[in-house]
VOSE-411366 format. One record per residue (C-alpha): residue in one letter; x, y, z. Coordinates in steps of 0.1 Angstrom, whole numbers, padded with zeros to 4 digits, always signed. Example, Ala and Ser with C-alpha at 12.3 -4.5 7.8 and 13.67 -1.06 7.14 Angstrom:
<recs>
A+0123-0045+0078S+0137-0011+0071
</recs>
This chain:
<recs>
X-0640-1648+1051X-0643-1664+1082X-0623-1664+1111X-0606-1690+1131X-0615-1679+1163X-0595-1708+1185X-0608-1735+1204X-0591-1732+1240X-0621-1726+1257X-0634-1761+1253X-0605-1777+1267X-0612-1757+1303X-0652-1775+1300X-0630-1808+1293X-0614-1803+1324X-0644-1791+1343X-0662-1821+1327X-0638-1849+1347X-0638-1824+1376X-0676-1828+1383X-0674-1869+1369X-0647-1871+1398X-0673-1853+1423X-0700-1873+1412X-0682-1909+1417X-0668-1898+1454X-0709-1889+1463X-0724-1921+1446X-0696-1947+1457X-0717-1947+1490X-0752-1953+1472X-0738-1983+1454X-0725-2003+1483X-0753-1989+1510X-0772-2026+1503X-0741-2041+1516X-0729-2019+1543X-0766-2017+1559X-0766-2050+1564X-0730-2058+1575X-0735-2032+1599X-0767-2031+1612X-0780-1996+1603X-0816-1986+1601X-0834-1972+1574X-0832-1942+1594X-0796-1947+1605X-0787-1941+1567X-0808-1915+1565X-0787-1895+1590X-0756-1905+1573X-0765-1890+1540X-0777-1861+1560X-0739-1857+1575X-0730-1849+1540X-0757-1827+1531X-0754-1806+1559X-0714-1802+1552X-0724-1795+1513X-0749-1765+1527X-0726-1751+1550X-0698-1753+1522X-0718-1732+1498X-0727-1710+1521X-0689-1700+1528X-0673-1713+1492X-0692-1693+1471X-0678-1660+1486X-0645-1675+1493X-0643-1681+1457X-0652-1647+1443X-0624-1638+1465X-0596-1661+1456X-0602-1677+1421X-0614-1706+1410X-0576-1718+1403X-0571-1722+1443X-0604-1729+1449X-0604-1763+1429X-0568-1771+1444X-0581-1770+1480X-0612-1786+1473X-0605-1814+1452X-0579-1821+1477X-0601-1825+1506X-0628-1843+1484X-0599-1870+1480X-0587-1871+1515X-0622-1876+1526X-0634-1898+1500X-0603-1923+1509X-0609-1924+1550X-0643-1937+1548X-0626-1971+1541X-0614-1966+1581X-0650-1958+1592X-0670-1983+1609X-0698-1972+1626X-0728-1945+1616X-0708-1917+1637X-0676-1923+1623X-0692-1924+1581X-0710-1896+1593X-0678-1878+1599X-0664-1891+1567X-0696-1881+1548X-0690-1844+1561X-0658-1841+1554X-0667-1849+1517X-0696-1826+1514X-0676-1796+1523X-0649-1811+1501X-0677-1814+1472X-0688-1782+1480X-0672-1760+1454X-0673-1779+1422X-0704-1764+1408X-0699-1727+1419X-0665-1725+1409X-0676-1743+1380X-0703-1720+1372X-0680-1692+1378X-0652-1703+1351X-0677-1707+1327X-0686-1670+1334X-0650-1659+1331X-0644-1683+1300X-0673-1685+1275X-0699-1658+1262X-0734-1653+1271X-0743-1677+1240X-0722-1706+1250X-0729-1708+1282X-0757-1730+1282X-0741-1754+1259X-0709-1755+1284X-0724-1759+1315X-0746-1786+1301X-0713-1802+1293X-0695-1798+1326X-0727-1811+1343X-0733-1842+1323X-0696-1853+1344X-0723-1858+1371X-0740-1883+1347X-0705-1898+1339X-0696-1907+1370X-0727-1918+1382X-0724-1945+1351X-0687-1951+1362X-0696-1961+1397X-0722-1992+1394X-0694-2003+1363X-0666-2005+1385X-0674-2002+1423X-0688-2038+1424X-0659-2050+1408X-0638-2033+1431X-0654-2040+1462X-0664-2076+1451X-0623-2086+1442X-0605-2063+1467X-0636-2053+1496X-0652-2022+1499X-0625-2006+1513X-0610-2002+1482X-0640-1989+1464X-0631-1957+1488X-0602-1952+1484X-0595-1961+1441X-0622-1938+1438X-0606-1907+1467X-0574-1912+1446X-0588-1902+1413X-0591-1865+1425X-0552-1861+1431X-0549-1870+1395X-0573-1844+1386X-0549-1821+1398X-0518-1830+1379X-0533-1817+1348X-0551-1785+1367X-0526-1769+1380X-0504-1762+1354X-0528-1759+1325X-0555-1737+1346X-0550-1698+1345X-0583-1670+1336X-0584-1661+1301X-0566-1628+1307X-0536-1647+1319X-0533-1675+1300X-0501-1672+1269X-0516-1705+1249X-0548-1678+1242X-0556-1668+1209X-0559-1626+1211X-0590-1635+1186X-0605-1661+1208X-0600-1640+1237X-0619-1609+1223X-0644-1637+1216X-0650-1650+1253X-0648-1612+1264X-0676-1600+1239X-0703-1592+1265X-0680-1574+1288X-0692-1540+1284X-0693-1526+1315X-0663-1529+1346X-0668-1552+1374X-0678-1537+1402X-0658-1553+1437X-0661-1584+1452X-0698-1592+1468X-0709-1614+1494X-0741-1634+1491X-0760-1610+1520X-0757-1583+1498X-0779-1603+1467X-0803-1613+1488X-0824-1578+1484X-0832-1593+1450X-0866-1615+1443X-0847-1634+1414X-0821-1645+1441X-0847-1662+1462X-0869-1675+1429X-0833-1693+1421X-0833-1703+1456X-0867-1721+1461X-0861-1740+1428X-0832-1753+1440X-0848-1763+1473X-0874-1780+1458X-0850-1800+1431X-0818-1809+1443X-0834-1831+1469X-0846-1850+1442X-0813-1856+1422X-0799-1865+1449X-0827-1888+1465X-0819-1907+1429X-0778-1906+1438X-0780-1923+1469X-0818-1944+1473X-0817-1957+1435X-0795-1988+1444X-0817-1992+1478X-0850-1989+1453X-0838-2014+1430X-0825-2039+1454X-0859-2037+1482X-0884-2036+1452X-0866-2059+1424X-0842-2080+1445X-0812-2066+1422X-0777-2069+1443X-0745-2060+1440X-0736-2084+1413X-0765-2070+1389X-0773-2036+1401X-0749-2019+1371X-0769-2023+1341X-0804-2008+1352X-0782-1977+1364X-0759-1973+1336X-0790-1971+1316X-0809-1945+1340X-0780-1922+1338X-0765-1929+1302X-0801-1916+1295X-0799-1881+1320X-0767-1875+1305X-0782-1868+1271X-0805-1847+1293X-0776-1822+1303X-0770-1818+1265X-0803-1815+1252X-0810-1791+1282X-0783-1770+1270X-0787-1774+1233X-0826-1768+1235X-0829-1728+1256X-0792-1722+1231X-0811-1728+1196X-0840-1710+1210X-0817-1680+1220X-0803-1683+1182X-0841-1681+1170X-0846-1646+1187X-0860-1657+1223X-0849-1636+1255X-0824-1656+1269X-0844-1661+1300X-0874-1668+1285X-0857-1694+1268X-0843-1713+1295X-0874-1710+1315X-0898-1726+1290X-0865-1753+1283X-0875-1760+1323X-0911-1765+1321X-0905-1785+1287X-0880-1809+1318X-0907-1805+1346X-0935-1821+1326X-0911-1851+1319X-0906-1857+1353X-0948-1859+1364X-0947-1896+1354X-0923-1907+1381X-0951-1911+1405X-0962-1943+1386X-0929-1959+1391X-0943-1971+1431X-0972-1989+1412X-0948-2011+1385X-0941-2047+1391X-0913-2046+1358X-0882-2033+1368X-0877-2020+1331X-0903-1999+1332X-0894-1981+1361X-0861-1977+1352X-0879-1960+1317X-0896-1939+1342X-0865-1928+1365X-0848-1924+1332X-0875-1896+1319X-0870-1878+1354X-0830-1882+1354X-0825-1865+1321X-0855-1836+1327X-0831-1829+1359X-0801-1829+1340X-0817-1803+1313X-0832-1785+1342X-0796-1780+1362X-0779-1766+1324X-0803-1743+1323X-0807-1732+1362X-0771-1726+1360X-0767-1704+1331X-0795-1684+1347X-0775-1669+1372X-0743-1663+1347X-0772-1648+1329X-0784-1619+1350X-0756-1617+1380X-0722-1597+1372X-0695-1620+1372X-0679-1614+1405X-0713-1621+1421X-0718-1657+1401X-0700-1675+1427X-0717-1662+1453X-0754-1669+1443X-0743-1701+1426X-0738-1707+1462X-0765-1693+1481X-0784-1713+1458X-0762-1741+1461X-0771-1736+1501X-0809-1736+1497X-0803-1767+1476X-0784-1789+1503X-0808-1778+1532X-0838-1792+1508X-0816-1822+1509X-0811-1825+1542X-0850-1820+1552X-0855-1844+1525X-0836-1871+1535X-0850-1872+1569X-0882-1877+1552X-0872-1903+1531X-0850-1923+1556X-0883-1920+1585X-0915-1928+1560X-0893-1960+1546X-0883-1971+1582X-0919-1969+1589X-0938-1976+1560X-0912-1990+1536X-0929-1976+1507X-0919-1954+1486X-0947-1940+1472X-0949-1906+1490X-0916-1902+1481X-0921-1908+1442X-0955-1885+1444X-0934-1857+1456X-0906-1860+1427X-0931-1858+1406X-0949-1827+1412X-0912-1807+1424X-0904-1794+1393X-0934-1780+1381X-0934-1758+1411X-0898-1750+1401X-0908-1732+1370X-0934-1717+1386X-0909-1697+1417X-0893-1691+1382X-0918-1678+1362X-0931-1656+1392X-0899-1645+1406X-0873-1639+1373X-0887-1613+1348X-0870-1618+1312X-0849-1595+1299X-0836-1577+1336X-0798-1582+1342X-0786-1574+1380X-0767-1543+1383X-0751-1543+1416X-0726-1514+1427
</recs>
């Protein structure tokens, strides 16, 4: 006779899910209007390129600090400070004015975006056994996919009817929101009365050891799995979010779509990488279920993501803007499946109370890819204005990806750290 285990668990992902779809708008609301601001105020290929650097900086140095700080103060408190300055920030940029002053604002939201994914990661740890976890994070991190379809819907709309001003701050506001229904649903499974003792003993099933105390991110570091985690994320994230914030710039330079028309190619391209998040998740979780390591699963789920992403490169040398969007839209969702997976690795083989942390670190290595990579990108397009360097590189990234993970993360070898 079965049992009804309870279903609780899936409402914290829901809330996770709008958390990172929140996020996610606040990055992109910049991306969709960059067309427009460049050339009301002047800025340079190059110019922009420093901007989006302002926020990648602030994201690397938040990780660097938040993943820690998080281990050390819950995930609870962690999303009530950082949601709130994510909002805050997100609203002022409709102040800024010049590339200082959006720089400013742009580092102010990184930090503020920040902690979404590691205290994301780390609630899914504390929330959901080893064999959901794939499936949950994939969940949680297709809200990145949701908001980057919410934002070319509704920020031309917004900024068309009321000025782009307002694009800011509708979309800054959406985070206080968040936080009506967070703080007083939000407590750890050990804590929370509306849990199910039957659910709970569920979500607690692999805890068979004690934690051991709090740990910073210098003392994971000793470990080769920490820095094969690391370099994938240095070589990847740069990519995802080359597509956040040049896609709209791509589109409008190479197929003359504006403002009025630039939603539909990019609700498509991330309608599609939202699937990806699922299937990512899905695909290493039914291979887990046919007897595969759970490591060795996710890994060949990445490779299965990193050959979708090699045809990218011949989206430079397409005159159809439909069949690069097909293109983009292959590399989108591989990322998507990808991230699920890269995720769940480290609830994988870390002990919980180090999750945050190398989410983190990781996190870190991540944003200063980003930040080296948009340099690149905003100096060979102010002095080529090509993009095919650019496209050559996303294309070839992930492969090596799997590889610092094939090489670097033995299957079957969880972390002990005391």
């Amino acid at each position: 006779m079965s049992v009804n285990i309870g279903n609780y668990r899936w409402r914290i992902v829901v809330l996770l899910f709008f958390a990172t779809t929140i996020n996610y708008v606040d990055r992109q609301v910049l991306g969709i209007l960059a067309p427009q601001l460049q050339l009301q105020f002047g800025w340079s290929e190059s110019d922009y390129g420093f901007i989006i650097m302002a926020f990648q900086a602030a994201y690397a140095i938040g990780l660097i600090s938040t993943g820690t700080l998080l281990d050390k103060i819950g995930t609870r408190l962690g999303f009530i400070i950082s949601v709130s300055l994510l909002s805050f920030a997100g609203m002022i940029h409709a102040a800024m004015r010049t590339v200082f002053s959006f720089s400013i604002a742009r580092f102010g939201l990184g930090f503020g975006a920040s902690a979404n994914f590691p205290a994301s990661i780390k609630t899914v740890a504390e929330w959901f056994p080893k064999k959901e976890r794939a499936l949950a994070t994939g969940i949680l991190n297709s809200g990145s996919n949701l908001g980057a379809i919410l934002c070319p819907l509704i920020i031309p709309i917004i900024a068309l009817k009321f000025g782009w001003q307002w694009a800011f701050i509708t979309t800054g506001a959406m985070g206080f929101v968040w936080l009506l229904f967070w703080i007083p649903v939000y407590r750890k499974p050990e804590s929370n009365l509306r849990l199910k003792d039957t659910e709970l003993k569920y979500i607690l099933q692999d805890d068979l050891e004690p934690e051991t105390k709090k740990l910073p991110w210098k003392s994971i570091i000793s470990y080769k799995q920490t820095w094969g985690i690391c370099l994938a994320r240095f070589l990847t994230d740069p990519i995802w979010w080359f597509f956040l914030y040049w896609l709209p710039k791509f589109l409008h330079s190479n197929y003359h779509i504006d403002l009025t028309k630039i939603g539909l190619p990019l609700v498509v391209i991330y309608i599609v990488s939202m699937g990806g998040s699922i299937f990512g998740g899905w695909m290493s979780s039914f291979l887990i279920k046919r007897g595969k390591d759970p490591l060795a699963a996710r890994k060949k789920t990445i490779f299965f993501m990193a050959l979708l992403v090699v045809p990218i490169f011949l989206t430079s040398f397409t005159t159809n803007v439909w069949v690069a969007v097909t293109l983009i839209s292959m590399a989108t969702f591989a990322h998507q499946g990808f991230a699920a997976n890269i995720f769940t690795i480290v609830s994988d083989i870390y002990p919980k109370n180090a999750v945050g942390s190398v989410t983190g670190l990781s996190g870190f290595a991540g944003a200063i890819g980003g930040v080296l990579f948009s340099g690149f990108v905003g100096l060979i397009l102010q002095f080529t204005g090509s993009y095919y360097a650019i496209f050559a590189i996303a294309s070839l990234a992930y492969l090596f990806c799997w590889l610092s993970l094939y090489l670097l993360v033995p299957n079957a070898q969880k972390i002990r750290i005391h």
